[in-house]
C-alpha positions in Angstrom: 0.0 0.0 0.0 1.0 3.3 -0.9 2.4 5.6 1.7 0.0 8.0 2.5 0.5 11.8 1.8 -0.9 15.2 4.2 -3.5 15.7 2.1 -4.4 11.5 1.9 -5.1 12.0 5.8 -7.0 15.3 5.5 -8.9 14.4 3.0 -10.4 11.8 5.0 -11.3 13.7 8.2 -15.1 14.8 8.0 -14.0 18.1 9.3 -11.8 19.5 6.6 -13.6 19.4 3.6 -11.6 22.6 2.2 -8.2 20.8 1.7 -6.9 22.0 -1.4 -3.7 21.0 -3.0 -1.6 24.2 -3.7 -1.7 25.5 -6.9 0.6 27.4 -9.1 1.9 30.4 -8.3 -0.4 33.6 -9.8 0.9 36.6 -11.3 0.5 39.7 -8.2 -2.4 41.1 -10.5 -4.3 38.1 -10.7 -3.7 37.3 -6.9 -4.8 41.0 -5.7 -7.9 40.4 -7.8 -8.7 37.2 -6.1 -8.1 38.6 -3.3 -10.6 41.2 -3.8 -13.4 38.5 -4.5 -13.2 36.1 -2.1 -13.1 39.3 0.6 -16.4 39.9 -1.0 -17.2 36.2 -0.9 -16.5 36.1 3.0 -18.8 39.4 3.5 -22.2 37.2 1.9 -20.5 34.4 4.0 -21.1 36.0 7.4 -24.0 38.4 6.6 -25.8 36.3 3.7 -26.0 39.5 1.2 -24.1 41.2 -1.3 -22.9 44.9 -0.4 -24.5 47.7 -0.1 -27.9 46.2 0.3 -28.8 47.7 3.4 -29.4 51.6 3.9 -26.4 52.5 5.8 -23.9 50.8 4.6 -20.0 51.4 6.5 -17.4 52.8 4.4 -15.7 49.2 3.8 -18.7 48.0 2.8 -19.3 50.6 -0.3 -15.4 49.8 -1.0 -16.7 45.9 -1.4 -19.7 47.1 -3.2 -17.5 49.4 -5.6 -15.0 46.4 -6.5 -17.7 43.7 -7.3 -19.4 46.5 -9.5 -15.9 46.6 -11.4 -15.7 42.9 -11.0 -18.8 42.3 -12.5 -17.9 44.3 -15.3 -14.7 43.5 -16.5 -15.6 40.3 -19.2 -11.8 39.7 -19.0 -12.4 38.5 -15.7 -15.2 36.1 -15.8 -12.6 32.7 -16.5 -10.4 33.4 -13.9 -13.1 34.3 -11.0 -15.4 31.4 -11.9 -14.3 29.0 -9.9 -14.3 30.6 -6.5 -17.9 32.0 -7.2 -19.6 30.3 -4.4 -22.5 33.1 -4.4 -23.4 32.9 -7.8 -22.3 36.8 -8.6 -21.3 36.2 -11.8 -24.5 35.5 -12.8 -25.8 38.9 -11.6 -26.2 41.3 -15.1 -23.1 44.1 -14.9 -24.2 47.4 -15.1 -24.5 49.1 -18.4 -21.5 50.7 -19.3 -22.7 54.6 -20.1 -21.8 55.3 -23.4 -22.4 59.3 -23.3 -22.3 62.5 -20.8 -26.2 62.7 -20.9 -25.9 58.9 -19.8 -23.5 59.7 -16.6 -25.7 62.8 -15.4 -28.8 60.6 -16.0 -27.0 58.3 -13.4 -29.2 59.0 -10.0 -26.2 57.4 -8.3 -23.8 59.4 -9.4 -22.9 61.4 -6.3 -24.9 58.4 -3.7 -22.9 57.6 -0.4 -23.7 55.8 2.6 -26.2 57.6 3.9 -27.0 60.0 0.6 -25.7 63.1 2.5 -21.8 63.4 1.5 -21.3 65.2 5.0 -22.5 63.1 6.8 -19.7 60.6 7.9 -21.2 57.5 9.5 -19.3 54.3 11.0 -15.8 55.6 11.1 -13.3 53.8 12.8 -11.1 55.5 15.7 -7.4 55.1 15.1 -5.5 52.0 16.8 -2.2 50.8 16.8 -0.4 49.9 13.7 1.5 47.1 13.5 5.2 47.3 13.4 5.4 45.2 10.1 2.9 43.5 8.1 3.7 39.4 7.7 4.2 38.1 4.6 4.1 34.3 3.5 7.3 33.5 2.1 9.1 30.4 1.1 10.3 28.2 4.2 13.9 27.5 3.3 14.6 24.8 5.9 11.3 23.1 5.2 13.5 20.0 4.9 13.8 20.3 8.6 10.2 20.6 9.7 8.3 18.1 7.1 9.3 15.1 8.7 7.2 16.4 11.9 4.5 17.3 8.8 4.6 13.5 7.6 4.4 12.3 11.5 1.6 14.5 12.6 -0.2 13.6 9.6 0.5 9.6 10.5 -0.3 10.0 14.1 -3.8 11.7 12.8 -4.5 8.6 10.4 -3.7 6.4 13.4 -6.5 8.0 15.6 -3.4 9.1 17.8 -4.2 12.7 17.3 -7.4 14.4 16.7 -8.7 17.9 14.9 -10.7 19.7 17.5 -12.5 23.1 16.9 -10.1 26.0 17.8 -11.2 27.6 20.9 -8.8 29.0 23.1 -5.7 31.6 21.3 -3.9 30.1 24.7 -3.6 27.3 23.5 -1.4 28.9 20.6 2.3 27.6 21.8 5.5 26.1 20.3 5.4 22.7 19.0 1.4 22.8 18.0 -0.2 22.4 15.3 -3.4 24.2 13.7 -5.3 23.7 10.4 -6.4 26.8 8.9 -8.0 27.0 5.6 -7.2 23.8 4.8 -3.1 23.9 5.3 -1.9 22.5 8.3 0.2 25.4 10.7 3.5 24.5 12.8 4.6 26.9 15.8 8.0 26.7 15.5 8.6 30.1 17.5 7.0 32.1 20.2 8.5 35.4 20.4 8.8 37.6 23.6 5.5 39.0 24.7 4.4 42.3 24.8 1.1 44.4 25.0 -0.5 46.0 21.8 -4.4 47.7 22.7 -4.3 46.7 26.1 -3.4 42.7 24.9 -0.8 40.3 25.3 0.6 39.6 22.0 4.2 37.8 20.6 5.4 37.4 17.4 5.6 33.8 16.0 7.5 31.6 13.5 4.8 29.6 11.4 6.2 27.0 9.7 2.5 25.7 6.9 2.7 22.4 5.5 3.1 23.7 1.6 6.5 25.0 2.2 5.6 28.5 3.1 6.3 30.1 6.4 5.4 33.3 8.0 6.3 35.6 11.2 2.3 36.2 11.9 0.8 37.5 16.1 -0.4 35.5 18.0 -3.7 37.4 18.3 -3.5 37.4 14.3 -3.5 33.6 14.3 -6.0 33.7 16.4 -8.2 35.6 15.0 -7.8 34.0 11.4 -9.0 30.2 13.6 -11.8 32.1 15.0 -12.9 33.3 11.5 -12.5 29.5 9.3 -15.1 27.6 10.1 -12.9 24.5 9.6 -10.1 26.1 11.9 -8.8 23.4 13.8 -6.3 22.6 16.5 -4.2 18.9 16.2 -4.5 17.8 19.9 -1.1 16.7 21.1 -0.1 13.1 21.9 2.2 10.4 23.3 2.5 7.0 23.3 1.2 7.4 26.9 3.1 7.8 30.2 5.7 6.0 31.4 3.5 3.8 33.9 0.7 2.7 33.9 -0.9 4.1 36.3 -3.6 6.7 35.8 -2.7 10.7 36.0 -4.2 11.7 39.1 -4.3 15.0 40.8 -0.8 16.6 42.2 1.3 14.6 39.7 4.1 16.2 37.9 5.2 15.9 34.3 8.6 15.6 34.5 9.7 15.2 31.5 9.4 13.1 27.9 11.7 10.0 26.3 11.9 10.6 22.5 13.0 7.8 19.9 14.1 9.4 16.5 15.6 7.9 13.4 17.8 10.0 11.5 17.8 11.5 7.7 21.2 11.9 7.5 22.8 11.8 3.9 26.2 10.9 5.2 26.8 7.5 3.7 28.1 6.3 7.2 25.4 6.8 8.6 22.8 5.4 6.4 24.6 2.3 6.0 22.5 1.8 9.7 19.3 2.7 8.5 16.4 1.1 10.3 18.7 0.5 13.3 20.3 3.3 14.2 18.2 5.6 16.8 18.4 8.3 19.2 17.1 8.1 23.0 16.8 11.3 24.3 15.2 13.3 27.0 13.3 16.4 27.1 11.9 18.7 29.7 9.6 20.0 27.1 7.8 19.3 23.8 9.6 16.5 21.4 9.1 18.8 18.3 11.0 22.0 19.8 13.5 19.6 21.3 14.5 18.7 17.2 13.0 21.7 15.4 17.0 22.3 15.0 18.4 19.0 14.3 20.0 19.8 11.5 22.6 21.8 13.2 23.2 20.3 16.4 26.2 17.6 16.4 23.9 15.5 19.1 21.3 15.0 16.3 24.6 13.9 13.8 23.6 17.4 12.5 20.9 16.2 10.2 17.0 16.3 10.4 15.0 13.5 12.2 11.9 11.4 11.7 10.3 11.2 15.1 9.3 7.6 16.1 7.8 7.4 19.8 7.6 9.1 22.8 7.0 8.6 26.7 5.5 11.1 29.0 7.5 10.9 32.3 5.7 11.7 35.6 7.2 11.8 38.8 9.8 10.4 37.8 13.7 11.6 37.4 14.7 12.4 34.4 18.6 12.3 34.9 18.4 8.7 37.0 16.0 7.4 34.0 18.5 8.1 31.2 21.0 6.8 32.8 19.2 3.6 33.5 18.3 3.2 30.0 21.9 4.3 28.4 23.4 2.0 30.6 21.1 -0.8 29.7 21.6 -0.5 26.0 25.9 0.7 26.4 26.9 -2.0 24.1 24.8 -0.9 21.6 26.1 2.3 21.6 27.2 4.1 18.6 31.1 5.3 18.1 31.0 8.3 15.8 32.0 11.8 16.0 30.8 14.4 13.9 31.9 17.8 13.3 29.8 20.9 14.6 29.3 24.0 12.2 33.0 25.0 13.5 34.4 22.3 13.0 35.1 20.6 16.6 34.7 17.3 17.2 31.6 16.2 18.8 30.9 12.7 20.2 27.1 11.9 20.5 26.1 9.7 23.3 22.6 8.6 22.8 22.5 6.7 19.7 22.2 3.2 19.6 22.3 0.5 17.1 18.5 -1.1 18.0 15.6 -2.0 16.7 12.9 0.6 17.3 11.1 -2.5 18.5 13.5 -3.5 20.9 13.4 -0.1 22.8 9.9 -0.2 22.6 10.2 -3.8 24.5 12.3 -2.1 27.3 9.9 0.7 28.0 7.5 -2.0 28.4 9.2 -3.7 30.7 10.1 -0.1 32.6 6.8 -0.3 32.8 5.9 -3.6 34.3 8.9 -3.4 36.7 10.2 -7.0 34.9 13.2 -4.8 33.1 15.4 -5.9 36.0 15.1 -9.6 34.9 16.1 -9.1 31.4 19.7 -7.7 29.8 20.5 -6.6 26.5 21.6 -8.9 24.2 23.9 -7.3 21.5 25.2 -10.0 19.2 21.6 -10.3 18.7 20.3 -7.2 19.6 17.5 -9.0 21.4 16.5 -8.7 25.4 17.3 -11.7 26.8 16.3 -13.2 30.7 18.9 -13.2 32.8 19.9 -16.7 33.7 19.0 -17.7 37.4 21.9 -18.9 39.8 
């Protein structure tokens, strides 16, 4: 069976009917024109009429009013705005072009405004803080580094390991989630410091969007954005469960996670040890900041990684647990140094020449307290009882 792709997994969820591949690139005219519609497009959307059909209509709203007049038309237009007419517009008959001065003073419209008195000026806006710079979507160029965690979101979704619930809280906005907006899945890579803009907390963000695009958007601004999509979604976050068994009760602590990554190195040395070569590590935090970097960091063999399980810890001591695990698995470790972006010589410690399975085996038996009867096998790379005196 074919691997599947993002848009395989989306396009299966109920929820997230709008997933669209990503097409061409446009030309900047044709975008701004789109751009234009589909503004007018969310105005029927969330007041089900065109503008201007009301008898007070704000300035904005005679703006929209004005550009789907010029929309309507332009003929040139027609091929490239048909297929994101939802409302039908382009079935409405343009006005009649006037063709002589007696037909432009004959025009009762000619000087109409909002409220047909041109001093009268009705719903304007009182000024507000402009933002320091306006984001633009621009290509991600380490994208390399952040589609694995696309592909293993995306996996863990199929799986029923992590689910699309309605955005609801712009606190739950943090680094290392994920949102679906408009279709396009979102990555935090980045929380910026926080400050206050009209009386709000507000930070700057790296967003990292699953068709190679990123974009240095507020927080408040992504918010907003997941409040307005009707299919704006946030990807709960998950684990293969914590270390123990033992149900999460009140007062507990998390401590900590174990992550098991493989590596995408192209170093022919190290893909010679592909499919058994993988990184234990430990993390205080979330699993997708902890590698959001890989790629130049000499304890992730300065490469990106394809995340394979984690633990949740609670209670539980990070430093002691580590050790107990390195140690269990020391003659599996690998010998390899790798030089950092300065050239010094770096010698990772938590890579080991195992199975995924057979870590997977050892947690288990973390779990069930039965780790102490078994050692590590390496000539066969298998846990093994320990023989009984």
């Amino acid at each position: 069976m074919a691997k599947m792709t993002l848009d395989d997994v989306l396009a299966d969820d109920d929820v997230l009917l709008d997933v669209k591949p990503v097409a061409p690139p446009r030309s900047t005219e044709e975008q701004l024109v789109l751009d234009g519609f589909e503004a007018i497009n969310i105005f029927i959307d969330h007041r089900n009429r065109k503008p201007g059909e009301t008898d007070k209509p704000s300035v904005s709203e005679r703006g929209l009013q004005i550009k789907l007049a010029g929309l309507l038309n332009d003929i040139t237009l027609r091929n490239t705005l048909q297929p994101h007419d939802r409302h039908g517009l382009l079935t409405i008959e343009a006005a009649k072009e006037p063709e002589s001065l007696d037909d432009i003073l004959d025009d009762d419209d000619l000087l109409a405004t909002p409220s047909d008195d041109i001093f009268e000026l009705v719903h304007a806006r009182r000024a507000v803080a402009k933002p320091d710079r306006v984001s633009v979507r621009q290509v991600c160029k380490d994208f390399e580094s952040f589609k694995p965690l696309f592909d293993q979101c995306a996996k863990e979704i199929n799986e029923g390991k992590r689910k699309a619930i309605k955005f609801a809280n712009e606190q739950e906005i943090e680094a290392g989630e994920y949102f679906i907006l408009n279709g396009i899945m979102v990555y935090v890579a980045e929380v910026g410091e926080t400050h206050i803009r009209n009386g709000k907390p507000n930070a700057r963000l790296r967003l990292i969007f699953d068709n190679g695009t990123e974009g240095n958007n507020l927080l408040r601004s992504l918010a907003t954005e997941l409040y307005k999509d009707p299919n704006g979604r946030r990807v709960t976050s998950t684990d293969a469960g914590p270390l123990f068994d033992a149900p999460i009760e009140e007062g507990d602590t998390q401590t900590g996670m174990i992550y098991v990554v493989k590596s995408l190195s192209d170093n022919p040395e190290i893909i010679k040890y592909d499919g058994l070569l993988h990184k234990i590590g430990f993390t205080s935090g979330k699993m997708e900041v902890r590698i959001q970097n890989a790629k130049d960091d000499p304890t992730f063999l300065m490469a990106p990684v394809q995340p394979v399980a984690t633990y949740t810890l609670y209670n539980i001591d990070k430093v002691k647990l580590e050790h107990l695990l390195h140690g269990f698995f020391a003659d599996a470790q690998l010998d390899i140094e790798i030089p950092d972006r300065f050239g010094k010589k770096v010698k990772p410690r938590e890579w080991f020449l195992l199975p995924a399975s057979v870590i997977s085996e050892a947690i288990s038996r973390l779990k069930d307290g039965t780790i102490v009867d078994y050692q590590f096998h390496a000539p066969s790379g298998t846990l093994v009882a320990k023989t009984k005196m």
